[in-house]
Structures are given as structure tokens and as C-alpha cells.
VEXMAR-166166 format. One record per residue (C-alpha): residue number from 1; residue in one letter; x, y, z. Coordinates in steps of 0.2 Angstrom, whole numbers, plus 5000, padded with zeros to 4 digits. Layout:
BEGIN
+-------+------+------+------+------+
: kemar : loro :   c1 :   c2 :   c3 :
+-------+------+------+------+------+
:   NUM :    A :    X :    Y :    Z :
...
+-------+------+------+------+------+
***
This chain:
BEGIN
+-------+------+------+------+------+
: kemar : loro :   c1 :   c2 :   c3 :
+-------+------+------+------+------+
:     1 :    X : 5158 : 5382 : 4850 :
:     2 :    X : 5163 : 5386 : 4869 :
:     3 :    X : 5149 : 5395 : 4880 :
:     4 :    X : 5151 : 5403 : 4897 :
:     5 :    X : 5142 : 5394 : 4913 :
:     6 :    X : 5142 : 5409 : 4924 :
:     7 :    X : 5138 : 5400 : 4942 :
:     8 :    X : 5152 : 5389 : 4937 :
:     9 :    X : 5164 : 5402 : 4932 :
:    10 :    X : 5171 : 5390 : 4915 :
:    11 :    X : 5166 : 5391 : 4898 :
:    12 :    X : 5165 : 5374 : 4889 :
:    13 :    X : 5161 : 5365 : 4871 :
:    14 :    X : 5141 : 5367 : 4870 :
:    15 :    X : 5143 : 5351 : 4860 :
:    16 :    X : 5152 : 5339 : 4870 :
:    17 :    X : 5135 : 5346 : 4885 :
:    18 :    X : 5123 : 5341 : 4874 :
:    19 :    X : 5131 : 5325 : 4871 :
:    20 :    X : 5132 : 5322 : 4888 :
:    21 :    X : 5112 : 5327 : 4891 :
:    22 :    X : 5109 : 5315 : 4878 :
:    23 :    X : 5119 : 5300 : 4884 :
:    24 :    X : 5112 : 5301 : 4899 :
:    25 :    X : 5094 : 5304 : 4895 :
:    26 :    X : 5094 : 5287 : 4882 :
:    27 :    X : 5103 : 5279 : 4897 :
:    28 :    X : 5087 : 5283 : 4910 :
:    29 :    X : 5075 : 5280 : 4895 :
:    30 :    X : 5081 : 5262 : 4894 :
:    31 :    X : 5086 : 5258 : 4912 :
:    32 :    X : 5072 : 5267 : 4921 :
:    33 :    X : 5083 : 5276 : 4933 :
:    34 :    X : 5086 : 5295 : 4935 :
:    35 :    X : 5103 : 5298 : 4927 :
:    36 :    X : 5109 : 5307 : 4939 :
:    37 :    X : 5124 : 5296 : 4946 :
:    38 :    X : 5129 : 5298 : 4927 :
:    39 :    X : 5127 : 5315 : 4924 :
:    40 :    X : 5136 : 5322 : 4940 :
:    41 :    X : 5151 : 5313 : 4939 :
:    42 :    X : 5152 : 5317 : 4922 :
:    43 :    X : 5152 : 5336 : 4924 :
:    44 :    X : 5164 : 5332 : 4939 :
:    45 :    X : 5174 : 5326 : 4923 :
:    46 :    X : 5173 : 5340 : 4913 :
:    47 :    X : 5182 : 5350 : 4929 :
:    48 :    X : 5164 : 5356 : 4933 :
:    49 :    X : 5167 : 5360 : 4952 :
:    50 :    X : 5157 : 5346 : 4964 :
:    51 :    X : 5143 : 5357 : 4970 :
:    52 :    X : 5138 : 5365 : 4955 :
:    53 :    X : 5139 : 5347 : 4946 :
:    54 :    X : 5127 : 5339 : 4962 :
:    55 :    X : 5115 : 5353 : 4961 :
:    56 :    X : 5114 : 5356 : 4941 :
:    57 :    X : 5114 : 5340 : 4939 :
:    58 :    X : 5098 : 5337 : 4947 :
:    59 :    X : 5089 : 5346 : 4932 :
:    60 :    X : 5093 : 5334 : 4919 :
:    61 :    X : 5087 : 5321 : 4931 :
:    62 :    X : 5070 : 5330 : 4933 :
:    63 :    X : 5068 : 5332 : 4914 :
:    64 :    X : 5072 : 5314 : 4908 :
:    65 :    X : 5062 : 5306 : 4922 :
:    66 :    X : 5048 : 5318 : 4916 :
:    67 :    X : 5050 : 5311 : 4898 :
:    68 :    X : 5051 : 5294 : 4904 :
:    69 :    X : 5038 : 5294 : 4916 :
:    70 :    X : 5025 : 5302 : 4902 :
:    71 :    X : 5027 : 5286 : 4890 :
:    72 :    X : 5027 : 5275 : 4906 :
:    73 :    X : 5011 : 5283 : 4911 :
:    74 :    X : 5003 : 5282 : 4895 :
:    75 :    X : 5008 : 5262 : 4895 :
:    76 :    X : 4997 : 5259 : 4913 :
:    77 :    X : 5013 : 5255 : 4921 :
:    78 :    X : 5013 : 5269 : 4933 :
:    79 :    X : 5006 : 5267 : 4953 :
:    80 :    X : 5004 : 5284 : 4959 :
:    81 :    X : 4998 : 5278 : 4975 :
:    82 :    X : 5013 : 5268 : 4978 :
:    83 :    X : 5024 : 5282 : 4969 :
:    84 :    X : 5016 : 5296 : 4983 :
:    85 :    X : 5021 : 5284 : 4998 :
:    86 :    X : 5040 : 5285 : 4992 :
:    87 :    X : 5037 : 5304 : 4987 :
:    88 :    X : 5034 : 5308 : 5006 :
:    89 :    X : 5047 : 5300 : 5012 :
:    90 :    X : 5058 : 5309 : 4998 :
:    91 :    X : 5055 : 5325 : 5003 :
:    92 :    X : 5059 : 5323 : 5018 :
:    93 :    X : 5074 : 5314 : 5017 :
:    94 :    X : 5078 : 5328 : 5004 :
:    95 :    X : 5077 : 5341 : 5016 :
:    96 :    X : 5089 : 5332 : 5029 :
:    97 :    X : 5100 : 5329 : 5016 :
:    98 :    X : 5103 : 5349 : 5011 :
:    99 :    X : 5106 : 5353 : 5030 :
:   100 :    X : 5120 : 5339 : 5029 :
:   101 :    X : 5124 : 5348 : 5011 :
:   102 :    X : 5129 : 5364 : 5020 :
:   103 :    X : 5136 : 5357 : 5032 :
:   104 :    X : 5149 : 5346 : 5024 :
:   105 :    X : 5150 : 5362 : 5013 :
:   106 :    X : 5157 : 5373 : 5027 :
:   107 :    X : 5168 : 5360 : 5036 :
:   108 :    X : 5176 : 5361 : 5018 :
:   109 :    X : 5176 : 5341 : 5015 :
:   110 :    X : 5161 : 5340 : 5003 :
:   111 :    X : 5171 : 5336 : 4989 :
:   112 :    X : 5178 : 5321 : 4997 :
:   113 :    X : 5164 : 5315 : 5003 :
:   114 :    X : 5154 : 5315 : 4986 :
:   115 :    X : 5168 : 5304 : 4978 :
:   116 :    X : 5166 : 5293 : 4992 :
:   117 :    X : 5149 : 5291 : 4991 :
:   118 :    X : 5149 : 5288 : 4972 :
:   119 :    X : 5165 : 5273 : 4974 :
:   120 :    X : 5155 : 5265 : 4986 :
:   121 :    X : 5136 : 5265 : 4982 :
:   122 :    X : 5141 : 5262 : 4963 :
:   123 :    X : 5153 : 5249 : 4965 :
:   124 :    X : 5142 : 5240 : 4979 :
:   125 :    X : 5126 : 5242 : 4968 :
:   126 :    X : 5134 : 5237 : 4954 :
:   127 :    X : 5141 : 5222 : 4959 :
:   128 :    X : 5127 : 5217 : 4967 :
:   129 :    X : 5116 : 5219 : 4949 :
:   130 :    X : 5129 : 5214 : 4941 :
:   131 :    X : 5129 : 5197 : 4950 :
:   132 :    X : 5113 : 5196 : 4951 :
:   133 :    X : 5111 : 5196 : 4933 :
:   134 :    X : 5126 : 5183 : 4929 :
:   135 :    X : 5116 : 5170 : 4938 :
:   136 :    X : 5101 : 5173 : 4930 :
:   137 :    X : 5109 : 5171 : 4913 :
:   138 :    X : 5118 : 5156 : 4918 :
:   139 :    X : 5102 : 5147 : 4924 :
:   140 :    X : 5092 : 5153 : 4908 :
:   141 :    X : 5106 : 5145 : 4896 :
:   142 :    X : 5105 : 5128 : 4906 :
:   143 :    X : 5088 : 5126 : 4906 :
:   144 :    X : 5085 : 5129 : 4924 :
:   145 :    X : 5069 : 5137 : 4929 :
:   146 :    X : 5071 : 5156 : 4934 :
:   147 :    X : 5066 : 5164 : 4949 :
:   148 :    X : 5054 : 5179 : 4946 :
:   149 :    X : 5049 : 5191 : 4958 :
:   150 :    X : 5030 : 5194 : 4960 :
:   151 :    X : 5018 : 5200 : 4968 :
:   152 :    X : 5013 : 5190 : 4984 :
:   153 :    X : 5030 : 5183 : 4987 :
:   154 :    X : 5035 : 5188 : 5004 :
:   155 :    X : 5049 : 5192 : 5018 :
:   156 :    X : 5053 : 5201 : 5033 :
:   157 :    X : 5047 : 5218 : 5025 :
:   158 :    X : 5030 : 5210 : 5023 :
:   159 :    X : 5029 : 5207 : 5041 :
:   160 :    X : 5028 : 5224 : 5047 :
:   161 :    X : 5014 : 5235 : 5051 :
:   162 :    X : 5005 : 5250 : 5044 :
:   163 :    X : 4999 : 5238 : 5030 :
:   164 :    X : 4992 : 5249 : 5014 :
:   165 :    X : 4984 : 5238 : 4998 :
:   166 :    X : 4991 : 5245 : 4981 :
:   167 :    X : 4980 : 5239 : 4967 :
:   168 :    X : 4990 : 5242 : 4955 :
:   169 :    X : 5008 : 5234 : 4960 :
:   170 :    X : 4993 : 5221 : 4966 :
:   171 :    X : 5004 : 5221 : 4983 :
:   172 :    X : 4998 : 5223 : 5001 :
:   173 :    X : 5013 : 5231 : 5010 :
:   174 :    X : 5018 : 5241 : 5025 :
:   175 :    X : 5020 : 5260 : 5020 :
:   176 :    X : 5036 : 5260 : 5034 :
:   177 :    X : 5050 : 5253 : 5022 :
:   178 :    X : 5044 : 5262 : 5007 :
:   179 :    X : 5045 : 5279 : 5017 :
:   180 :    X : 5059 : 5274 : 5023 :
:   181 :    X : 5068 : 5269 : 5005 :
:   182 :    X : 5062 : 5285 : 4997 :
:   183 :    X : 5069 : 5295 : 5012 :
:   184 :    X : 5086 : 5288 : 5009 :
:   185 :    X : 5084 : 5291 : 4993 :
:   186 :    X : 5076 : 5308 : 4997 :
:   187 :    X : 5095 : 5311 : 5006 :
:   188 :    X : 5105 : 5303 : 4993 :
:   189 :    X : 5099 : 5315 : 4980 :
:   190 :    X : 5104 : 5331 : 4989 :
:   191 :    X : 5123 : 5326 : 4995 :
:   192 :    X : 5124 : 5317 : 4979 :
:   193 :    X : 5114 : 5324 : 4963 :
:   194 :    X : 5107 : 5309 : 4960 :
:   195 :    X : 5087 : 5302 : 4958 :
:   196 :    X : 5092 : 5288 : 4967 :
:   197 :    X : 5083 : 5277 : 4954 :
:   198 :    X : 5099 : 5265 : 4952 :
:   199 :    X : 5095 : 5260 : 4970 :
:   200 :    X : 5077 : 5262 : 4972 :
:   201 :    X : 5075 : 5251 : 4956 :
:   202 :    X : 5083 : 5235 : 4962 :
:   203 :    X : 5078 : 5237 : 4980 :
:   204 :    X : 5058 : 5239 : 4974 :
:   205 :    X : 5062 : 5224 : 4965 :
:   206 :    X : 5070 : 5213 : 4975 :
:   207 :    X : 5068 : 5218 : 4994 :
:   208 :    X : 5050 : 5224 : 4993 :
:   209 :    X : 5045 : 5211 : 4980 :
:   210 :    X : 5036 : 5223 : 4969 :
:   211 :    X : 5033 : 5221 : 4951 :
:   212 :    X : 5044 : 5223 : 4938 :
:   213 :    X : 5030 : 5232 : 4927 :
:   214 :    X : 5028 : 5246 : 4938 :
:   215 :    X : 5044 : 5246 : 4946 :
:   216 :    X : 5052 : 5260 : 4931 :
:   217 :    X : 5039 : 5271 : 4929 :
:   218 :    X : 5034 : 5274 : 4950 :
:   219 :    X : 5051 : 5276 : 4951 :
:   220 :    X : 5053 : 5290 : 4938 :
:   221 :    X : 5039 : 5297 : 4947 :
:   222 :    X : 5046 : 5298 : 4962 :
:   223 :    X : 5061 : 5305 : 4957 :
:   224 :    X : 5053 : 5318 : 4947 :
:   225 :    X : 5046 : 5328 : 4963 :
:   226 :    X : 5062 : 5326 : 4973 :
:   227 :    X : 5075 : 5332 : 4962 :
:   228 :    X : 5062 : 5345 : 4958 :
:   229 :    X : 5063 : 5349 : 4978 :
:   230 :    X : 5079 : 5347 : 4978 :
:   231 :    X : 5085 : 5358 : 4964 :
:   232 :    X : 5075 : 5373 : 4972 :
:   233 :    X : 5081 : 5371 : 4991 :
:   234 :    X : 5099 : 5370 : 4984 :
:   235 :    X : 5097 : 5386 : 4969 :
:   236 :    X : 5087 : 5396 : 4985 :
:   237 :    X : 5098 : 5391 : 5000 :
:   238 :    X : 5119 : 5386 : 4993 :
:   239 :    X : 5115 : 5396 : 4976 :
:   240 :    X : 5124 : 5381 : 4968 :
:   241 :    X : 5112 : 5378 : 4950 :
:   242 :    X : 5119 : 5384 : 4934 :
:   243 :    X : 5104 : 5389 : 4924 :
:   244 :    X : 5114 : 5390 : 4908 :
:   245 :    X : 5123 : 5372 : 4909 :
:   246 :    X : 5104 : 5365 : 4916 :
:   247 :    X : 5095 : 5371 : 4902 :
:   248 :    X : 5107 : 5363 : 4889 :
:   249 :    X : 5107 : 5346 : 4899 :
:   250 :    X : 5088 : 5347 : 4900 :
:   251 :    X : 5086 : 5351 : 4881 :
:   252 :    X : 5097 : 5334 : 4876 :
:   253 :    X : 5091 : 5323 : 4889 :
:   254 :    X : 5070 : 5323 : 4886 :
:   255 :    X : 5073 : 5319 : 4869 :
:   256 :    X : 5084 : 5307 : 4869 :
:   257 :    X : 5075 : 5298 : 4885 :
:   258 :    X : 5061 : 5294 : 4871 :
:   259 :    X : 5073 : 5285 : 4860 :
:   260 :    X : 5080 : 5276 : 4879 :
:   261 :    X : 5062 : 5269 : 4883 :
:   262 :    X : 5060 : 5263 : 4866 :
:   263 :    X : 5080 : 5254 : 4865 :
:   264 :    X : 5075 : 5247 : 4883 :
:   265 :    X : 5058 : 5238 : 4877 :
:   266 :    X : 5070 : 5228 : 4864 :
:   267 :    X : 5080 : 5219 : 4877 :
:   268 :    X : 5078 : 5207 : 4891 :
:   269 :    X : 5074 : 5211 : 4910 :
:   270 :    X : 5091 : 5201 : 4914 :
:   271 :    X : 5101 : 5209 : 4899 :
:   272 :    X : 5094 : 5228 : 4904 :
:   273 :    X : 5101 : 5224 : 4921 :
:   274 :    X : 5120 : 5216 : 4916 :
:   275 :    X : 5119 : 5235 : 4906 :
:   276 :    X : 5118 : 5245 : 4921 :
:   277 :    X : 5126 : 5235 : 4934 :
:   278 :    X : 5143 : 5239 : 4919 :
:   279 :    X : 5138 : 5255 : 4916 :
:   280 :    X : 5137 : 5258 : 4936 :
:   281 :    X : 5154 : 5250 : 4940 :
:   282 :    X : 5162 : 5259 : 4925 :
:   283 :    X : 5159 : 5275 : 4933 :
:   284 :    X : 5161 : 5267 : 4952 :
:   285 :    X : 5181 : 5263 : 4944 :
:   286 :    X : 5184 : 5279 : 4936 :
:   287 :    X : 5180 : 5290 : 4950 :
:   288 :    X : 5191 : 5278 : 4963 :
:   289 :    X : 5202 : 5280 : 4952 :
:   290 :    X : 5201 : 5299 : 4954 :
:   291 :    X : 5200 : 5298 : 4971 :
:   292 :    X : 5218 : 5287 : 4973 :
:   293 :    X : 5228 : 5293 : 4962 :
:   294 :    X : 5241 : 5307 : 4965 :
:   295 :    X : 5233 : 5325 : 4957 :
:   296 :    X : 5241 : 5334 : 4946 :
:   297 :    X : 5242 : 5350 : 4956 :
:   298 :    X : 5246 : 5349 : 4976 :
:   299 :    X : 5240 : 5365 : 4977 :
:   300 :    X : 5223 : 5376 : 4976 :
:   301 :    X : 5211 : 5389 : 4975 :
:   302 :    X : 5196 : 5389 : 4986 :
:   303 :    X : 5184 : 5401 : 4980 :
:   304 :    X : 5166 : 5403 : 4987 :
:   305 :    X : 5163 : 5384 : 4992 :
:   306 :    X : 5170 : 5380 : 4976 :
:   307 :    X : 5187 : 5372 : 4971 :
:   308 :    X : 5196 : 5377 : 4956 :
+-------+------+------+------+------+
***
């Protein structure tokens, strides 16, 4: 059963887009993280052109993070106050990123760029997780005792000013490197159609010491309001959302986000985290691989921002 996307200007199989809505909406269920960085390169797959993948995209991130964040909310492991910190610095980091959106757009290199970005922040993150996660296996089968971050363990970041207390993460932290995380990820989301959750996740985690507990669900949160921002400035400024192919990613993705929460629940934090850092580095080595390898047309059609 084909259906036309008409933004996109393709038809394609209605069943293999609500397979990829719900495959990516378990995947945030059960990892925490927005789905975006699956989503978009995905539809870049499916010969959906870059633009329209990065800002459609973005709707099935706001509808599985809404999902996910509901049941984390119901669970008390939510901190809005923490969650608005990284909010303001989103939006704002949202809004920088679309102006550098339209311009990449206009120098005509945007396409490039976004499969840059994608091979690099995916295979850094991921082998970074995916290390990460190794070691703590390795100690846990020898018996070694395993480090765990909690609240109160400090660094550098703890030395900094404009201190805030955040009862619930039971943290006392300066709001400067949580502004400044949600901001890049505030950037990240625009250039790149991604909640950013695969990066604010591990960095809440492991830079700002905050509590495993609440680092999912602030981070869904987050992600919610700016791919929410996000998805407007792009439909309103670079007219680049496809309605049609949003509303099918949206409909598979919150249901299937339940079913990722409950999944997630059933498996260790180490073994979640070996998951994700393969899943990342999977698509990190298919897109390099699309980047380096010899196209199968030298030629093409520039249309309205749009390759074909």
C-alpha cells in the first residue's frame, strides 16, 4: 500500500513507515533517548531527501518522548526543575541552530554536512558508551566492586558558579553547564533532527553526576519542548515538515514507546547501555558508509533545497 508524501514529492510503503515509527519509538522507550538520530537517518534511507527527513523527523521524537515521559512522570522519576534549566538553554540553542539550518541550506552543502555530523557524533558516542559499558561488565563478572555515579560525587563542573539546589536529582549544581548542555543539544536538534537524548543521557550521567533515576525521564522532558520549537520554526521558516509522513511516524511511535519503557525496566543499567552504544555505532557505520562509497548516479537534480 504506497501513499503520497506531498512536501517530499515520493510515494512510499505505509507499512514499512509504520514499522519504522514503531521501531524507533520501542528503541526511545527502552533507552530513554529521543529517537531522532534513528528515525532521520532512516528516512535518509528510504531516499527521503535530507531536510524533510531532519525536520519530519523531529515529530516522531516529540511524540515518543511525550509517551515516555508520561510513564516516567507517573514513576516520580521526573525533575522539572532540573528539566527547565536544560529547556532554556535548548531553545536557544534551537533557534541558533535553524539560522545555521538555512544557511548551510543556501550554500547548498546541508546534505553533506548532516552525514557528517551523524558519522561523527554516533560513532564518537557510541564508542565511548560502548566502552564504557564493556568495562563495567568485565569488573561485575570478576567480582570487582562497580563504580556508580551518585549524587554528591564531584568534578570540575561542580566548581563553578551560579549554584542552583535540585531536590529531586538531590544535586546542588551550577545552572552554566546544564544551560550550556541543553543549548548544544538545543543546536543539534535543528541541523540534525535529533532530541539529542543519546548525548544528554550519558553526559548527565557521567559529566554532571546526576542520577541515573531521573536522568531518562528529565531528558525526555527536555526533548519534548525543543523538537516541539524546533519542528514549528523549521514548518513556518524552510517549509520542510511533511504532515502526512509525521502523522504516520507519530501514530507508531507513542505506542510502541510504552511497550520500550516496559522492555527497558527488564534489563540491566550496563546492558541498556552496550544496546545503544551497538545500536548508535550500527547507524554511525552505515551512514559512513554512504558517505565514502562511490554513488550510483554522478549526476542530479536540485530542486527547491531538495536533492532528488
Amino acid at each position: 500500500m504506497t501513499l503520497y508524501l506531498p512536501i517530499a514529492e515520493l510515494s512510499v510503503n505505509i507499512f514499512i513507515i509504520l514499522g519504522m515509527g514503531a521501531a524507533v519509538g520501542f528503541l526511545s522507550g527502552m533507552f530513554g533517548v529521543g529517537g531522532g538520530f534513528l528515525i532521520t537517518p532512516l528516512l535518509i534511507f528510504y531516499n527521503v531527501p535530507p531536510a524533510i527527513a531532519v525536520a519530519t523527523g523531529a515529530n516522531q521524537v516529540i511524540a515518543s518522548s511525550i509517551s515516555g515521559a508520561i510513564t516516567h512522570f507517573r514513576r516520580g522519576s521526573l525533575d522539572f526543575k532540573l528539566g527547565t534549566v536544560l529547556l532554556v538553554g535548548g531553545l536557544i540553542g534551537a533557534t541558533g541552530g535553524i539560522w545555521i539550518f538555512q544557511l548551510l541550506r543556501r550554500l547548498g552543502q546541508l546534505d553533506l554536512i548532516i552525514s557528517i555530523l551523524y558519522v561523527v557524533l554516533l560513532s564518537s558516542v557510541g564508542g565511548l558508551m560502548m566502552w564504557e559499558s564493556i568495562n563495567t561488565m568485565r569488573r561485575a563478572r570478576s567480582d570487582q566492586p562497580v563504580k556508580v555515579n551518585r549524587g554528591g560525587q564531584h568534578n570540575w563542573v561542580h566548581r563553578l558558579p551560579f549554584k542552583m539546589r535540585f531536590k529531586k536529582s538531590k544535586i546542588y549544581l551550577s545552572v552554566i553547564p546544564i544551560a550550556a548542555l541543553g543549548a548544544g543539544v538545543g543546536v543539534l536538534t535543528s541541523i540534525m533532527g535529533v532530541g539529542g537524548g543519546f548525548i544528554m543521557v550519558p553526559a548527565m550521567i557521567y559529566l554532571l553526576r546526576i542520577p541515573t533515576n531521573v536522568v531518562v525521564g528529565t531528558s525526555l522532558f527536555q526533548i519534548i519542548f525543543v523538537s516541539t520549537y524546533a519542528t514549528i520554526v523549521q514548518a513556518v521558516v524552510n517549509q520542510t515538515v511533511d504532515i502526512v509522513l509525521a502523522f504516520i511516524l507519530m501514530l507508531a511511535g507513542v505506542v510502541a514507546a510504552q511497550y520500550g519503557v516496559r522492555a527497558g525496566q527488564k534489563l540491566k543499567a550496563e546492558q541498556l547501555r552496550a544496546l545503544l552504544a551497538l545500536l548508535i555505532l550500527a547507524v554511525g557505520a552505515r551512514l559512513a558508509l554512504d558517505l565514502f562509497s562511490t554513488p550510483a548516479d554522478i549526476f542530479s537534480i536540485v530542486r527547491s533545497g531538495a536533492t532528488r
